[in-house]
PDB file of N, CA, C and O in Angstrom:
ATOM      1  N   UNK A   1       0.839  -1.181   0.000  1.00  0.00           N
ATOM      2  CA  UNK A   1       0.000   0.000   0.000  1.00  0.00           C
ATOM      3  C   UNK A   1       0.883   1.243   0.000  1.00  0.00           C
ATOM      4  O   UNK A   1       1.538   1.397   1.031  1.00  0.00           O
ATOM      5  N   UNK A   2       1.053   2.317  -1.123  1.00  0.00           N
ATOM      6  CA  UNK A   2       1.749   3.383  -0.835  1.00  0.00           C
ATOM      7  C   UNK A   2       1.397   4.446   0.455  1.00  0.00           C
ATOM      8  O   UNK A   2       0.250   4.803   0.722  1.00  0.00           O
ATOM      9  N   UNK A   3       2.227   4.741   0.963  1.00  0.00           N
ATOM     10  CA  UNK A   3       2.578   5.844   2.066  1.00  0.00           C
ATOM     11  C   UNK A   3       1.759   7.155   1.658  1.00  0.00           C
ATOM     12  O   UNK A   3       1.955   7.696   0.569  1.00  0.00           O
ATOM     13  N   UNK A   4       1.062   7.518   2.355  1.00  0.00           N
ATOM     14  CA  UNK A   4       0.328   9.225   2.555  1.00  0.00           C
ATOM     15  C   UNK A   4       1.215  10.033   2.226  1.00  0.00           C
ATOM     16  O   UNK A   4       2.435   9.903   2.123  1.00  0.00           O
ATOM     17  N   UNK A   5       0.562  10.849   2.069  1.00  0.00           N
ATOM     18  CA  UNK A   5       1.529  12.370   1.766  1.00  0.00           C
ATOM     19  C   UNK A   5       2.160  12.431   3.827  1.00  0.00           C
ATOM     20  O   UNK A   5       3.360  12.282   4.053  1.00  0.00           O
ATOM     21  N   UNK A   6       1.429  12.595   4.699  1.00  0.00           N
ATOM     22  CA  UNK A   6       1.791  12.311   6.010  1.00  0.00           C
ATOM     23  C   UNK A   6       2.788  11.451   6.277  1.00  0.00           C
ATOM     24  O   UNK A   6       3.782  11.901   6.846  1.00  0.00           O
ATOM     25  N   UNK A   7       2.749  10.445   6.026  1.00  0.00           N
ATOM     26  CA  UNK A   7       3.951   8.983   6.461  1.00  0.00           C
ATOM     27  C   UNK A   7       5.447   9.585   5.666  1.00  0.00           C
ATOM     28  O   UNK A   7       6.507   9.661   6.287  1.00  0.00           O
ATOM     29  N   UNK A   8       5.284  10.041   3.991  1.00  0.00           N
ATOM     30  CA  UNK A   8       6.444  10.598   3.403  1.00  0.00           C
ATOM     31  C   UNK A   8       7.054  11.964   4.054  1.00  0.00           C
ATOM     32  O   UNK A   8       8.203  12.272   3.737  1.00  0.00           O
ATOM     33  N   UNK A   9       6.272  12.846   5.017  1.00  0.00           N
ATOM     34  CA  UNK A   9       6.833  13.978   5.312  1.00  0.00           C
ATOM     35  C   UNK A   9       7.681  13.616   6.780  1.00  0.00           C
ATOM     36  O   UNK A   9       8.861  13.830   7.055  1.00  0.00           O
ATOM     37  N   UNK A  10       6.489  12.920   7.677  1.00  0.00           N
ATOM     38  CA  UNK A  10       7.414  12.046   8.629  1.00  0.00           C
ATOM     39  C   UNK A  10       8.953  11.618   8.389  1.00  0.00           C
ATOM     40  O   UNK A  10       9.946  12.145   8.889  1.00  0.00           O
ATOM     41  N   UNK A  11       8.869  10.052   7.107  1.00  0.00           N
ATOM     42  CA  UNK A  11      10.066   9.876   7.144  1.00  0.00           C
ATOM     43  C   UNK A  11      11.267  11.212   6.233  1.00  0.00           C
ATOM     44  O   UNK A  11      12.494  11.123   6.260  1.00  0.00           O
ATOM     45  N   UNK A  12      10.756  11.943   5.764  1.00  0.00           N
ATOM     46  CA  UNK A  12      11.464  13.124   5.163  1.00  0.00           C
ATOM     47  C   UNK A  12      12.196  13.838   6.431  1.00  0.00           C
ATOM     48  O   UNK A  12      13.400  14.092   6.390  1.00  0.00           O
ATOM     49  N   UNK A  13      11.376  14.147   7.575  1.00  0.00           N
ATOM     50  CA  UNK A  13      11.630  15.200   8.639  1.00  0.00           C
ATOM     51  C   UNK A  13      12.705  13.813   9.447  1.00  0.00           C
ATOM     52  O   UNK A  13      13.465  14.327  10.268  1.00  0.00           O
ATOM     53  N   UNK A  14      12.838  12.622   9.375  1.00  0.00           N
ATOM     54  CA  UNK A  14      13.211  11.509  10.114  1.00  0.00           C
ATOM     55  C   UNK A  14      15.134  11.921   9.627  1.00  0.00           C
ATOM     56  O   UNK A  14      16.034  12.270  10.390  1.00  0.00           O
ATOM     57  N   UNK A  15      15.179  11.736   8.391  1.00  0.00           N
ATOM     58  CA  UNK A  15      16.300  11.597   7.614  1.00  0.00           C
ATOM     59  C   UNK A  15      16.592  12.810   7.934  1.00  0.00           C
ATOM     60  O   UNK A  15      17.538  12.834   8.720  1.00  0.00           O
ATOM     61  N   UNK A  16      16.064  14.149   7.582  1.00  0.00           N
ATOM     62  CA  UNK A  16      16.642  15.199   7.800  1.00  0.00           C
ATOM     63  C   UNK A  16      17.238  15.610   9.324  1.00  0.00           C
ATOM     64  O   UNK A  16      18.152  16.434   9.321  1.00  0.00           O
ATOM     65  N   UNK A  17      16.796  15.107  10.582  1.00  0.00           N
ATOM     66  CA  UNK A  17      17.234  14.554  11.495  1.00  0.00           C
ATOM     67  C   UNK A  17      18.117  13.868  11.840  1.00  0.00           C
ATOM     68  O   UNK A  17      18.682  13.970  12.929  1.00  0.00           O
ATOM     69  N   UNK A  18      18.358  13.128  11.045  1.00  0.00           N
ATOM     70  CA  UNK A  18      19.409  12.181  11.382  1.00  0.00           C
ATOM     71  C   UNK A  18      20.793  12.613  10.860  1.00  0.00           C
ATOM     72  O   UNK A  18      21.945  12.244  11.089  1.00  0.00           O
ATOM     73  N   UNK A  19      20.057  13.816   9.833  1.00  0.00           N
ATOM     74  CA  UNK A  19      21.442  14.556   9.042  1.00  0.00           C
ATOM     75  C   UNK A  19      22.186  15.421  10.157  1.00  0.00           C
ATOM     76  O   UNK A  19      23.331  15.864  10.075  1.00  0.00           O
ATOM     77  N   UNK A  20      21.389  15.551  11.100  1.00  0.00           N
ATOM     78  CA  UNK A  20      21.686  16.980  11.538  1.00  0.00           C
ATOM     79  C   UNK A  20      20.762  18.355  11.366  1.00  0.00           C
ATOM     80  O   UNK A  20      20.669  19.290  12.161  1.00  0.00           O
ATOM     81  N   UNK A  21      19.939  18.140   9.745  1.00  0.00           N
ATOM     82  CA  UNK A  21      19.088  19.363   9.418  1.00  0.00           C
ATOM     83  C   UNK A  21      17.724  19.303  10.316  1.00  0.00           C
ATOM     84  O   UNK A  21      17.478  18.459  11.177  1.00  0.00           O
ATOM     85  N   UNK A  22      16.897  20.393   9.916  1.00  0.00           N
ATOM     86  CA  UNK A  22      16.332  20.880   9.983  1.00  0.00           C
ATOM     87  C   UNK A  22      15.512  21.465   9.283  1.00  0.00           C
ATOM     88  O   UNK A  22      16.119  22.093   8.415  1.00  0.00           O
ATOM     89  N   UNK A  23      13.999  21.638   9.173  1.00  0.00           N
ATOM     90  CA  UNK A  23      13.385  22.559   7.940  1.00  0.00           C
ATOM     91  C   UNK A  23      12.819  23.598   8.836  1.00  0.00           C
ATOM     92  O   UNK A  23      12.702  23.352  10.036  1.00  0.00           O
ATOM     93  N   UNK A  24      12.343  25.112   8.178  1.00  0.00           N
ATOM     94  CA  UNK A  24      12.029  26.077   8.645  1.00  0.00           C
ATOM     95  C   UNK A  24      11.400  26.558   7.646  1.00  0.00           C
ATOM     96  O   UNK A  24      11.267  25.883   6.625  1.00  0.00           O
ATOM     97  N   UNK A  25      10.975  27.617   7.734  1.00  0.00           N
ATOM     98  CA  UNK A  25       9.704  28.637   7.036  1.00  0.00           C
ATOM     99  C   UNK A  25      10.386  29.511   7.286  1.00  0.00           C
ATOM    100  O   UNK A  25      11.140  29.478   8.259  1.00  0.00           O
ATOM    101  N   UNK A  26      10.296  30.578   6.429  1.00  0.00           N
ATOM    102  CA  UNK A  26      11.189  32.211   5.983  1.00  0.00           C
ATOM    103  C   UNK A  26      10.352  33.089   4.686  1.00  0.00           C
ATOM    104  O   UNK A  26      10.274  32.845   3.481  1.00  0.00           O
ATOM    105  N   UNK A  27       9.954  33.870   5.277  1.00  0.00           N
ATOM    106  CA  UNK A  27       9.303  34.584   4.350  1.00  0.00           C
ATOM    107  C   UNK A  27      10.310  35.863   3.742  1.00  0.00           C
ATOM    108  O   UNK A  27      10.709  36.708   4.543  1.00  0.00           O
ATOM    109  N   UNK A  28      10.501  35.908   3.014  1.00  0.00           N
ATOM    110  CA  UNK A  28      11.413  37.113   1.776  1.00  0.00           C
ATOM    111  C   UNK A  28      10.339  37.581   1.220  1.00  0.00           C
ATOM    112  O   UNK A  28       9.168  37.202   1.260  1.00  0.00           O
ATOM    113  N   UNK A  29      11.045  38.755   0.507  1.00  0.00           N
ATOM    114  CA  UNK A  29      10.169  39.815  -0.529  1.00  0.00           C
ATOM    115  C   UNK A  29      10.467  38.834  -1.673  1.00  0.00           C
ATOM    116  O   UNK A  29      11.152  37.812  -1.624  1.00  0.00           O
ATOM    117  N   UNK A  30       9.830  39.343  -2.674  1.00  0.00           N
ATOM    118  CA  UNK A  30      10.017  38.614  -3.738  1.00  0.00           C
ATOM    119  C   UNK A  30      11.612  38.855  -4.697  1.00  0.00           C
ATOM    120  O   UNK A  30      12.198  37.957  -5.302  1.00  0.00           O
ATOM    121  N   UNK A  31      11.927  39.899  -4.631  1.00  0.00           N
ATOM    122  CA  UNK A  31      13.162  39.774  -5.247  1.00  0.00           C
ATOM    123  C   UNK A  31      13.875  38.718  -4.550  1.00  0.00           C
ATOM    124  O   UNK A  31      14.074  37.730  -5.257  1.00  0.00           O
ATOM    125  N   UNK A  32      14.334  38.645  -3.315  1.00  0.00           N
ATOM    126  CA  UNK A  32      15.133  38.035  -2.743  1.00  0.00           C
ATOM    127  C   UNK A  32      14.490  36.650  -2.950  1.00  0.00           C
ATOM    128  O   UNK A  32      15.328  35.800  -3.249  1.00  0.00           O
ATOM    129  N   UNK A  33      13.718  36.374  -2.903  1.00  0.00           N
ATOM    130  CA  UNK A  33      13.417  35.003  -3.640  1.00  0.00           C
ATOM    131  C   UNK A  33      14.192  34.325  -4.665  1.00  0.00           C
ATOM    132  O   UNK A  33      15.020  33.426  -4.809  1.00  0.00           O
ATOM    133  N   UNK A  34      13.498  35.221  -5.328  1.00  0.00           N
ATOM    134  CA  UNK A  34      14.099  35.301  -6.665  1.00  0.00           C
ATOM    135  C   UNK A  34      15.228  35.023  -7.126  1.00  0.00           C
ATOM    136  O   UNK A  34      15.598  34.223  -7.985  1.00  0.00           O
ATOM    137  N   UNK A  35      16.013  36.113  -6.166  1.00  0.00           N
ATOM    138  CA  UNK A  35      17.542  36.297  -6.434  1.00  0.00           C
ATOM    139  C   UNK A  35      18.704  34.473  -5.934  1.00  0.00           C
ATOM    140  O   UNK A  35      19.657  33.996  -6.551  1.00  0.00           O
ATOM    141  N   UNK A  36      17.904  33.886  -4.423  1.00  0.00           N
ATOM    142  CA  UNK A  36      17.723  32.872  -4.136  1.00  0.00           C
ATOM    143  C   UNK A  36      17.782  31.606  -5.030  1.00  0.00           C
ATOM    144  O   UNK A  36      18.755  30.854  -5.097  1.00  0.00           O
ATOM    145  N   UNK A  37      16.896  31.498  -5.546  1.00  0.00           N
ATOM    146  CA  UNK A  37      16.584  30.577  -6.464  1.00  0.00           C
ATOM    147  C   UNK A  37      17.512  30.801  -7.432  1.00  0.00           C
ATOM    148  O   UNK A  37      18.187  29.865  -7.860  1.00  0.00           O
ATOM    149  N   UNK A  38      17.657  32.048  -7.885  1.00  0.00           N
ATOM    150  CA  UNK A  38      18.584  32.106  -9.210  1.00  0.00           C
ATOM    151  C   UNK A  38      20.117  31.590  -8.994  1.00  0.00           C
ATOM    152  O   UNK A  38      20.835  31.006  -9.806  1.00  0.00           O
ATOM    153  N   UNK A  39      20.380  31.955  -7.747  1.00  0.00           N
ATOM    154  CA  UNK A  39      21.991  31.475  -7.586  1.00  0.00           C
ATOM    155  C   UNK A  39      21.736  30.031  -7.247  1.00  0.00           C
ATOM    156  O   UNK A  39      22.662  29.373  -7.721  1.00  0.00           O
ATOM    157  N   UNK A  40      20.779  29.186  -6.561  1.00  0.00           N
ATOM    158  CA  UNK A  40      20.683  28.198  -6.372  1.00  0.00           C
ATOM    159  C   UNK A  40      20.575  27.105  -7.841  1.00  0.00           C
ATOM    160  O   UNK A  40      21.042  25.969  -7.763  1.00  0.00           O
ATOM    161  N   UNK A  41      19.947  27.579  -9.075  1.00  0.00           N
ATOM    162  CA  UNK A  41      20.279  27.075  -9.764  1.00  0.00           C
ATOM    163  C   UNK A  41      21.104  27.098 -10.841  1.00  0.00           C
ATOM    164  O   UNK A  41      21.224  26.438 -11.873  1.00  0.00           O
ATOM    165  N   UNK A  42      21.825  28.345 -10.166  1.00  0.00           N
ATOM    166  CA  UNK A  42      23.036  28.805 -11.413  1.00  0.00           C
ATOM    167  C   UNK A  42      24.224  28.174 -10.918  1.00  0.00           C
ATOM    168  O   UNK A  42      25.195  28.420 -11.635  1.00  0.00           O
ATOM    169  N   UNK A  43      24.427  27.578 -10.114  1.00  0.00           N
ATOM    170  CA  UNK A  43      25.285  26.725  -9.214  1.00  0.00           C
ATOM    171  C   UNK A  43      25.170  25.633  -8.840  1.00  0.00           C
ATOM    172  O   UNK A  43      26.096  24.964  -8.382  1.00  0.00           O
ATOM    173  N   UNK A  44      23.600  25.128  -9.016  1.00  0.00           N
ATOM    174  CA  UNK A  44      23.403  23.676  -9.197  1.00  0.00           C
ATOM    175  C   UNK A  44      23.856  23.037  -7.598  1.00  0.00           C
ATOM    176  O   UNK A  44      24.678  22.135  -7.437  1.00  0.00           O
ATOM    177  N   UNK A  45      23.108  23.740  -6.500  1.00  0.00           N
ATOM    178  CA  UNK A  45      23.258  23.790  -5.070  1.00  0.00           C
ATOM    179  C   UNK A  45      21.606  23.830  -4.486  1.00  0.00           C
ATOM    180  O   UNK A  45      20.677  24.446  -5.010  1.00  0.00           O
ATOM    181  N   UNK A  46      21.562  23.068  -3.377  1.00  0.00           N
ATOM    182  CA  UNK A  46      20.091  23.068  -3.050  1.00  0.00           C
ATOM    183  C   UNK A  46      19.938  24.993  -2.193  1.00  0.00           C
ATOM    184  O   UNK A  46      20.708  25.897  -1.866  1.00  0.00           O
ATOM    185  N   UNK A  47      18.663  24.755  -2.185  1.00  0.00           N
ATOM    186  CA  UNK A  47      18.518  26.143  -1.439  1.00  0.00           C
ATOM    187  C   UNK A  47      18.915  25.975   0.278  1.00  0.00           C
ATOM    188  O   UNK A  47      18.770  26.910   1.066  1.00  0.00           O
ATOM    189  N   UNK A  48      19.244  25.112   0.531  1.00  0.00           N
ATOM    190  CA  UNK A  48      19.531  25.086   2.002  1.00  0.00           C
ATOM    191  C   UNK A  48      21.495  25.512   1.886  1.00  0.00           C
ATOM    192  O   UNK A  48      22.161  26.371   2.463  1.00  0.00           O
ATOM    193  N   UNK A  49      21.773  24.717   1.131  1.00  0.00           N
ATOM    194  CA  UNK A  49      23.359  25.498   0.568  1.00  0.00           C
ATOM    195  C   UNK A  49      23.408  26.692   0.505  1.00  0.00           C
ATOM    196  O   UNK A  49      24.284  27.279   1.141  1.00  0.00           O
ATOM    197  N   UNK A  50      22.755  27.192  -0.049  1.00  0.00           N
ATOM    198  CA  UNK A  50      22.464  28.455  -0.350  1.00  0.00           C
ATOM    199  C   UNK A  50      22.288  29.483   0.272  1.00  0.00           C
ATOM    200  O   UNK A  50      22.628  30.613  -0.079  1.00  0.00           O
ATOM    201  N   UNK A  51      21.565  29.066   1.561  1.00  0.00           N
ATOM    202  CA  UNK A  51      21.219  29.980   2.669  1.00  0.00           C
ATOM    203  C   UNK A  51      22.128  29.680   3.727  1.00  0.00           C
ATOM    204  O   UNK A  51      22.484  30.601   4.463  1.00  0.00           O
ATOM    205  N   UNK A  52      22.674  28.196   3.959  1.00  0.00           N
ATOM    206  CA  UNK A  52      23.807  28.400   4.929  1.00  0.00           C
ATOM    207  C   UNK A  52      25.060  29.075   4.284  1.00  0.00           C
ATOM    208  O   UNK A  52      25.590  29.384   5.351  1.00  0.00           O
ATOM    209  N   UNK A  53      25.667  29.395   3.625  1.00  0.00           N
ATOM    210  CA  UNK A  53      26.343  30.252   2.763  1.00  0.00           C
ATOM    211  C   UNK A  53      25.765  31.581   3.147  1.00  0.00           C
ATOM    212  O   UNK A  53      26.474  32.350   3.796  1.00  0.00           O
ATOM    213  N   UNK A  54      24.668  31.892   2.842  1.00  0.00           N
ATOM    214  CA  UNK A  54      24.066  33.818   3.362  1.00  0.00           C
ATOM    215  C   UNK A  54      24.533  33.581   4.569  1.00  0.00           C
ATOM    216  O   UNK A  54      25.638  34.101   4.729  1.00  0.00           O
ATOM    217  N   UNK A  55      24.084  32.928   5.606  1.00  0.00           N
ATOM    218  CA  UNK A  55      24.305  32.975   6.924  1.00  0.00           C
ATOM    219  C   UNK A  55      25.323  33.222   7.582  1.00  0.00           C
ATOM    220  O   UNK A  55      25.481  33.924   8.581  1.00  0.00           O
ATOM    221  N   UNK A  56      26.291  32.380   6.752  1.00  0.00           N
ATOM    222  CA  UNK A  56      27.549  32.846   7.342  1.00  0.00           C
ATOM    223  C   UNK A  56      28.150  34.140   6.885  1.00  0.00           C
ATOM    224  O   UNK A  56      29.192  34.552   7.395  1.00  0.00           O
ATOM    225  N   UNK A  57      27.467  34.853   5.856  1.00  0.00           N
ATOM    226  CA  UNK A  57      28.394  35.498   5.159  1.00  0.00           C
ATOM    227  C   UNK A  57      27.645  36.973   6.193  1.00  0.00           C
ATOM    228  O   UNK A  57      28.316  37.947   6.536  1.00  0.00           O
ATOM    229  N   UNK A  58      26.339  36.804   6.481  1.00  0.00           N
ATOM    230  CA  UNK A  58      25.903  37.944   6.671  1.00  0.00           C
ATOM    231  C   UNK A  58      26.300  37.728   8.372  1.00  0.00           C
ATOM    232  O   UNK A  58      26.006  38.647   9.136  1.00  0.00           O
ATOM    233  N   UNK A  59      26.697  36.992   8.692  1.00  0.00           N
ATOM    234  CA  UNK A  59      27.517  36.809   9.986  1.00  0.00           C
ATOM    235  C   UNK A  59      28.616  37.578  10.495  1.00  0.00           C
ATOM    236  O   UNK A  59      28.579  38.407  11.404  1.00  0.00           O
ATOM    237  N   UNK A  60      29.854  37.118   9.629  1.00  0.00           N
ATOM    238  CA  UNK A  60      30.679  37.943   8.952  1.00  0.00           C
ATOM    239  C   UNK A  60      30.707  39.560   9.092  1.00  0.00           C
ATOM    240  O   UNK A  60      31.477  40.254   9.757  1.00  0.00           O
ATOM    241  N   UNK A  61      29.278  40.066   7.990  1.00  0.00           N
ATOM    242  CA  UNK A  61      29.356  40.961   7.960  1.00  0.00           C
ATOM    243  C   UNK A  61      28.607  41.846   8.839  1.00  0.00           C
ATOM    244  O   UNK A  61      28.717  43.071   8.810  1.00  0.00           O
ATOM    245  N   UNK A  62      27.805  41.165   9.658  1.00  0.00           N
ATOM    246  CA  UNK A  62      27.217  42.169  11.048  1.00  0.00           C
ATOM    247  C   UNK A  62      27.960  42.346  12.066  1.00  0.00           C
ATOM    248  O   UNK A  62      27.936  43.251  12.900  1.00  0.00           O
ATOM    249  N   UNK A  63      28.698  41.350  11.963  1.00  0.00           N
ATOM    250  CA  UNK A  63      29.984  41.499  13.250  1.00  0.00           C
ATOM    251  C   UNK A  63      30.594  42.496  12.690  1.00  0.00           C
ATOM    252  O   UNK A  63      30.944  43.210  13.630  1.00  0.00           O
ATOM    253  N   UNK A  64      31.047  43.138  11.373  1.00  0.00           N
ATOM    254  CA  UNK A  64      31.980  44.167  11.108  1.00  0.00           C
ATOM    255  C   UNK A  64      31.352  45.561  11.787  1.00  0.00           C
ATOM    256  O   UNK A  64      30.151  45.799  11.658  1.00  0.00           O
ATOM    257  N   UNK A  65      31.734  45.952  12.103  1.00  0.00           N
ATOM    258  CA  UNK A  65      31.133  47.225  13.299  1.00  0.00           C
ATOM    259  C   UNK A  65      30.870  48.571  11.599  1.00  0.00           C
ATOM    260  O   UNK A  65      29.990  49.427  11.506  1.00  0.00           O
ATOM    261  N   UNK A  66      31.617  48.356  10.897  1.00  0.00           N
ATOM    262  CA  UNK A  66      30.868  50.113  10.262  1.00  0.00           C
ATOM    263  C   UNK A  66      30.143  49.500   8.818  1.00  0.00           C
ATOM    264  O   UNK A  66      29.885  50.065   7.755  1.00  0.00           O
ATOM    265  N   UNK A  67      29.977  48.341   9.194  1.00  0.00           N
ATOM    266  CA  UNK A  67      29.275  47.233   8.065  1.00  0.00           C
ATOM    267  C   UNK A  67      27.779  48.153   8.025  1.00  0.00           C
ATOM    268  O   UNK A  67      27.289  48.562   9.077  1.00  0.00           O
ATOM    269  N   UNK A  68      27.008  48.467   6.423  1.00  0.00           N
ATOM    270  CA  UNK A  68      25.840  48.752   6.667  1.00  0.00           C
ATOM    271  C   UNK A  68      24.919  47.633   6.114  1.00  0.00           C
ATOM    272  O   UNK A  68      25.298  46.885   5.213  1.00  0.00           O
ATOM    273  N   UNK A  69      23.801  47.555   6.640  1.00  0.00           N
ATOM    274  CA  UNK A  69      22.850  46.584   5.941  1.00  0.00           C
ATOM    275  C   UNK A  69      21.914  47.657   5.451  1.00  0.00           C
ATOM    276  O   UNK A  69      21.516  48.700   5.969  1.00  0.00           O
ATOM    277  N   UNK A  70      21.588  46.834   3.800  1.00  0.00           N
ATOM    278  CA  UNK A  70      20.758  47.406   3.090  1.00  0.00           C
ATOM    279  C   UNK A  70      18.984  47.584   4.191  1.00  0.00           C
ATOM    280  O   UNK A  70      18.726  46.655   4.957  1.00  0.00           O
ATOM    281  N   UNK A  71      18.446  48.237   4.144  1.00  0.00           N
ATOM    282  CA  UNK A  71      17.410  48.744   4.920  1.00  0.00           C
ATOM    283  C   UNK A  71      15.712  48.673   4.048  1.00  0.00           C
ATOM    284  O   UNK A  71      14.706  49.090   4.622  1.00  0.00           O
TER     285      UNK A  71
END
């Protein structure tokens, strides 16, 4: 008998667990979406690559004390 959409998200969230990951929800404007996706497949990298990469980078750059963030 095939598995529910329920039983597949289970063992999905199971594995991703066992990786270490995690899934989350993040809402962006739409450019940044956009922009997201575009490097994610211009690089042929999942979007979780993608964002641990921002993370660190915007890490990086908030720790720089005369660092500005776009507003």
């Amino acid at each position: 008998m095939p598995k529910t959409a329920a039983e597949r998200n289970r063992t999905y969230r199971k594995r991703l667990a066992e990786k270490g990951s995690t899934s989350i929800c993040i809402t962006v404007d739409g450019a940044t979406a956009r922009r997201l996706r575009a490097m994610a497949r211009e690089h042929q990298q999942t979007m979780g690559s993608v964002l641990q990469l921002a993370s660190l980078l915007a890490q990086r750059a908030l720790a720089e004390p005369k660092t500005r963030v776009a507003e």
